[in-house]
C-alpha positions in Angstrom: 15.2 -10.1 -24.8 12.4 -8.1 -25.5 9.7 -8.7 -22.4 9.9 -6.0 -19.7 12.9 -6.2 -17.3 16.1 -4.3 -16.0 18.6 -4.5 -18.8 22.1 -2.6 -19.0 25.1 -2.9 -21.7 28.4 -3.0 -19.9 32.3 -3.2 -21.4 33.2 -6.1 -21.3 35.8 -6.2 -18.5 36.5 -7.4 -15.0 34.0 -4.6 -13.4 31.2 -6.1 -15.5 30.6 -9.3 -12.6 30.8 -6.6 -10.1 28.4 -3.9 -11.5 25.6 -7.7 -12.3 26.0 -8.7 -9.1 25.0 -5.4 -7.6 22.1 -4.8 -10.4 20.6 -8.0 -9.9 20.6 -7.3 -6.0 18.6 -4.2 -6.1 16.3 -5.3 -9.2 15.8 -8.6 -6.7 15.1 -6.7 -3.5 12.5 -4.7 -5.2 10.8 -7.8 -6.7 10.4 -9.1 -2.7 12.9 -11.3 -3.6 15.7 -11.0 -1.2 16.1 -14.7 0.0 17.3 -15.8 -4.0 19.9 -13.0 -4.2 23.2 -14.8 -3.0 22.1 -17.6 -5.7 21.6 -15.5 -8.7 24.8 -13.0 -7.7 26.5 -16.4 -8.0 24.5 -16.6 -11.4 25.4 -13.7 -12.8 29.0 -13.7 -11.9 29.5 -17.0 -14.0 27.5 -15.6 -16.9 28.9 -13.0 -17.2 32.5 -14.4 -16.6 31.7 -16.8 -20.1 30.1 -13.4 -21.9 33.7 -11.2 -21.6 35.7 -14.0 -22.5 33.8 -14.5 -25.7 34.4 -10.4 -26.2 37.0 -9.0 -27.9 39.2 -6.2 -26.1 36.9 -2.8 -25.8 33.9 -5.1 -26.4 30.1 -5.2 -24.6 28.0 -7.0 -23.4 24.4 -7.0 -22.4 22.3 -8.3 -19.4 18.8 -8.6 -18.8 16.2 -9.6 -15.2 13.0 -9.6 -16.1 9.5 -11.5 -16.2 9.4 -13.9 -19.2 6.5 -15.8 -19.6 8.4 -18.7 -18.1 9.1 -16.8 -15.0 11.9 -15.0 -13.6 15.1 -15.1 -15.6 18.5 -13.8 -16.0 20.5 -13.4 -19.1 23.6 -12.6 -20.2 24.3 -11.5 -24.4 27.8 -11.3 -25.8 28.8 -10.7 -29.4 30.6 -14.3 -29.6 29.3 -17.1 -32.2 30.9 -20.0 -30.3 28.0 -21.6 -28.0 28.4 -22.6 -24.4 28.7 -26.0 -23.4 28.1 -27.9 -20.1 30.3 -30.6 -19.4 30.0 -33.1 -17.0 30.7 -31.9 -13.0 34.3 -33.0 -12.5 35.1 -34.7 -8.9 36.9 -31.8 -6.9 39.8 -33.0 -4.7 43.3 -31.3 -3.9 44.9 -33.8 -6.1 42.8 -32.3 -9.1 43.4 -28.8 -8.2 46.1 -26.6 -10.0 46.8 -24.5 -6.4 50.1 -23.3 -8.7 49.1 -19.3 -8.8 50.1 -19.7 -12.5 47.9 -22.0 -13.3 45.1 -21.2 -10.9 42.6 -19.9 -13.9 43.1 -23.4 -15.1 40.7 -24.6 -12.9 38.0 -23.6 -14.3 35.3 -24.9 -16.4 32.3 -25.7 -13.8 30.5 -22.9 -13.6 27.4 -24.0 -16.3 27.0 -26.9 -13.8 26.8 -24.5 -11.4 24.3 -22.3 -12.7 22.8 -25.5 -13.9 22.8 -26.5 -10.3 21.0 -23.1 -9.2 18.3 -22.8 -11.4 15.2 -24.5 -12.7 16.8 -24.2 -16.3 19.6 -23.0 -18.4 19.2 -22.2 -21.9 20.8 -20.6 -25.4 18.8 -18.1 -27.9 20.9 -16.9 -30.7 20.3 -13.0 -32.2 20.6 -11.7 -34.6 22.3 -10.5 -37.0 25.1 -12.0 -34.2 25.5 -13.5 -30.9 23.8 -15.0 -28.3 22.0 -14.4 -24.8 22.2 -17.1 -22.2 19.6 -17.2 -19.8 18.9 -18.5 -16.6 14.8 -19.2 -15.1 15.9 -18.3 -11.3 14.3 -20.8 -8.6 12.6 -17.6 -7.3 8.5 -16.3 -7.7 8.5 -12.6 -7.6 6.5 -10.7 -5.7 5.5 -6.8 -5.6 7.0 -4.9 -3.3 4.4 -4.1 -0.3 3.3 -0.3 -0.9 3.1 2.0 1.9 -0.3 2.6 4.0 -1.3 5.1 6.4 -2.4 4.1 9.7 -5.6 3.9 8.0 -4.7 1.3 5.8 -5.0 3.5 2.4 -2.1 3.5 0.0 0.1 6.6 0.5 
């Protein structure tokens, strides 16, 4: 990801969903962007959840908000070579659940629908010499923060 954004490198471990969810907050806010941050929290979160299990132990990865020429996207890079894959949207019920507290990571495997479901496209870029980002076009339009005036009306 080259274009101008926000971009940080984080270890890959449970704090890195955290740590996304609250960059992509602020970066969003000061875009005027407020009403799409709940969507692309929930964005980031599954991201980067796929990005540190592709990492080894100790490893990073990267994310990037920024204007593309597309528009407004969100991605996620991690060192792994296997590429995502988006499977069909299962049918939830209680009888498909594994509600076992053992098992409860079992359940997983939606959340590319999800982010499919949340944005206005989903999308794999390999790097090199390794890796992969995978990016999101949010369903947002940025727009500049207001600046502040003076009672006059001039730009302070």
């Amino acid at each position: 990801m080259t274009t101008a954004g926000f971009g940080r490198e984080l270890l890959a471990t449970a704090a890195a969903a955290g740590l996304a969810r609250t960059y992509v907050d602020v970066q969003l806010r000061k875009l005027g962007c407020a009403e799409a941050v709940h969507d692309a929290q929930l964005v980031a979160t599954e991201l980067v959840a796929n990005a540190i299990a592709e990492c080894r132990w100790g490893g990073t990865i990267r994310i990037f908000l920024g204007q593309r020429p597309r528009g407004l996207v969100f991605g996620v890079w991690d060192p792994g070579p296997r590429m995502p894959r988006r499977g069909p949207m299962p049918e939830l019920t209680l009888g498909t659940l594994d509600l076992d507290p053992a098992g409860f990571d079992r359940n997983g495997g939606r959340g590319l629908a999800v982010v499919a479901a949340l944005t206005r496209d989903l999308w794999v870029e390999r790097s090199r010499p390794g890796g992969k980002w995978v990016c999101a076009l949010l369903d947002v339009t940025a727009r500049p923060e207001p600046r502040p005036v003076d009672v006059h009306g001039s730009e302070i």
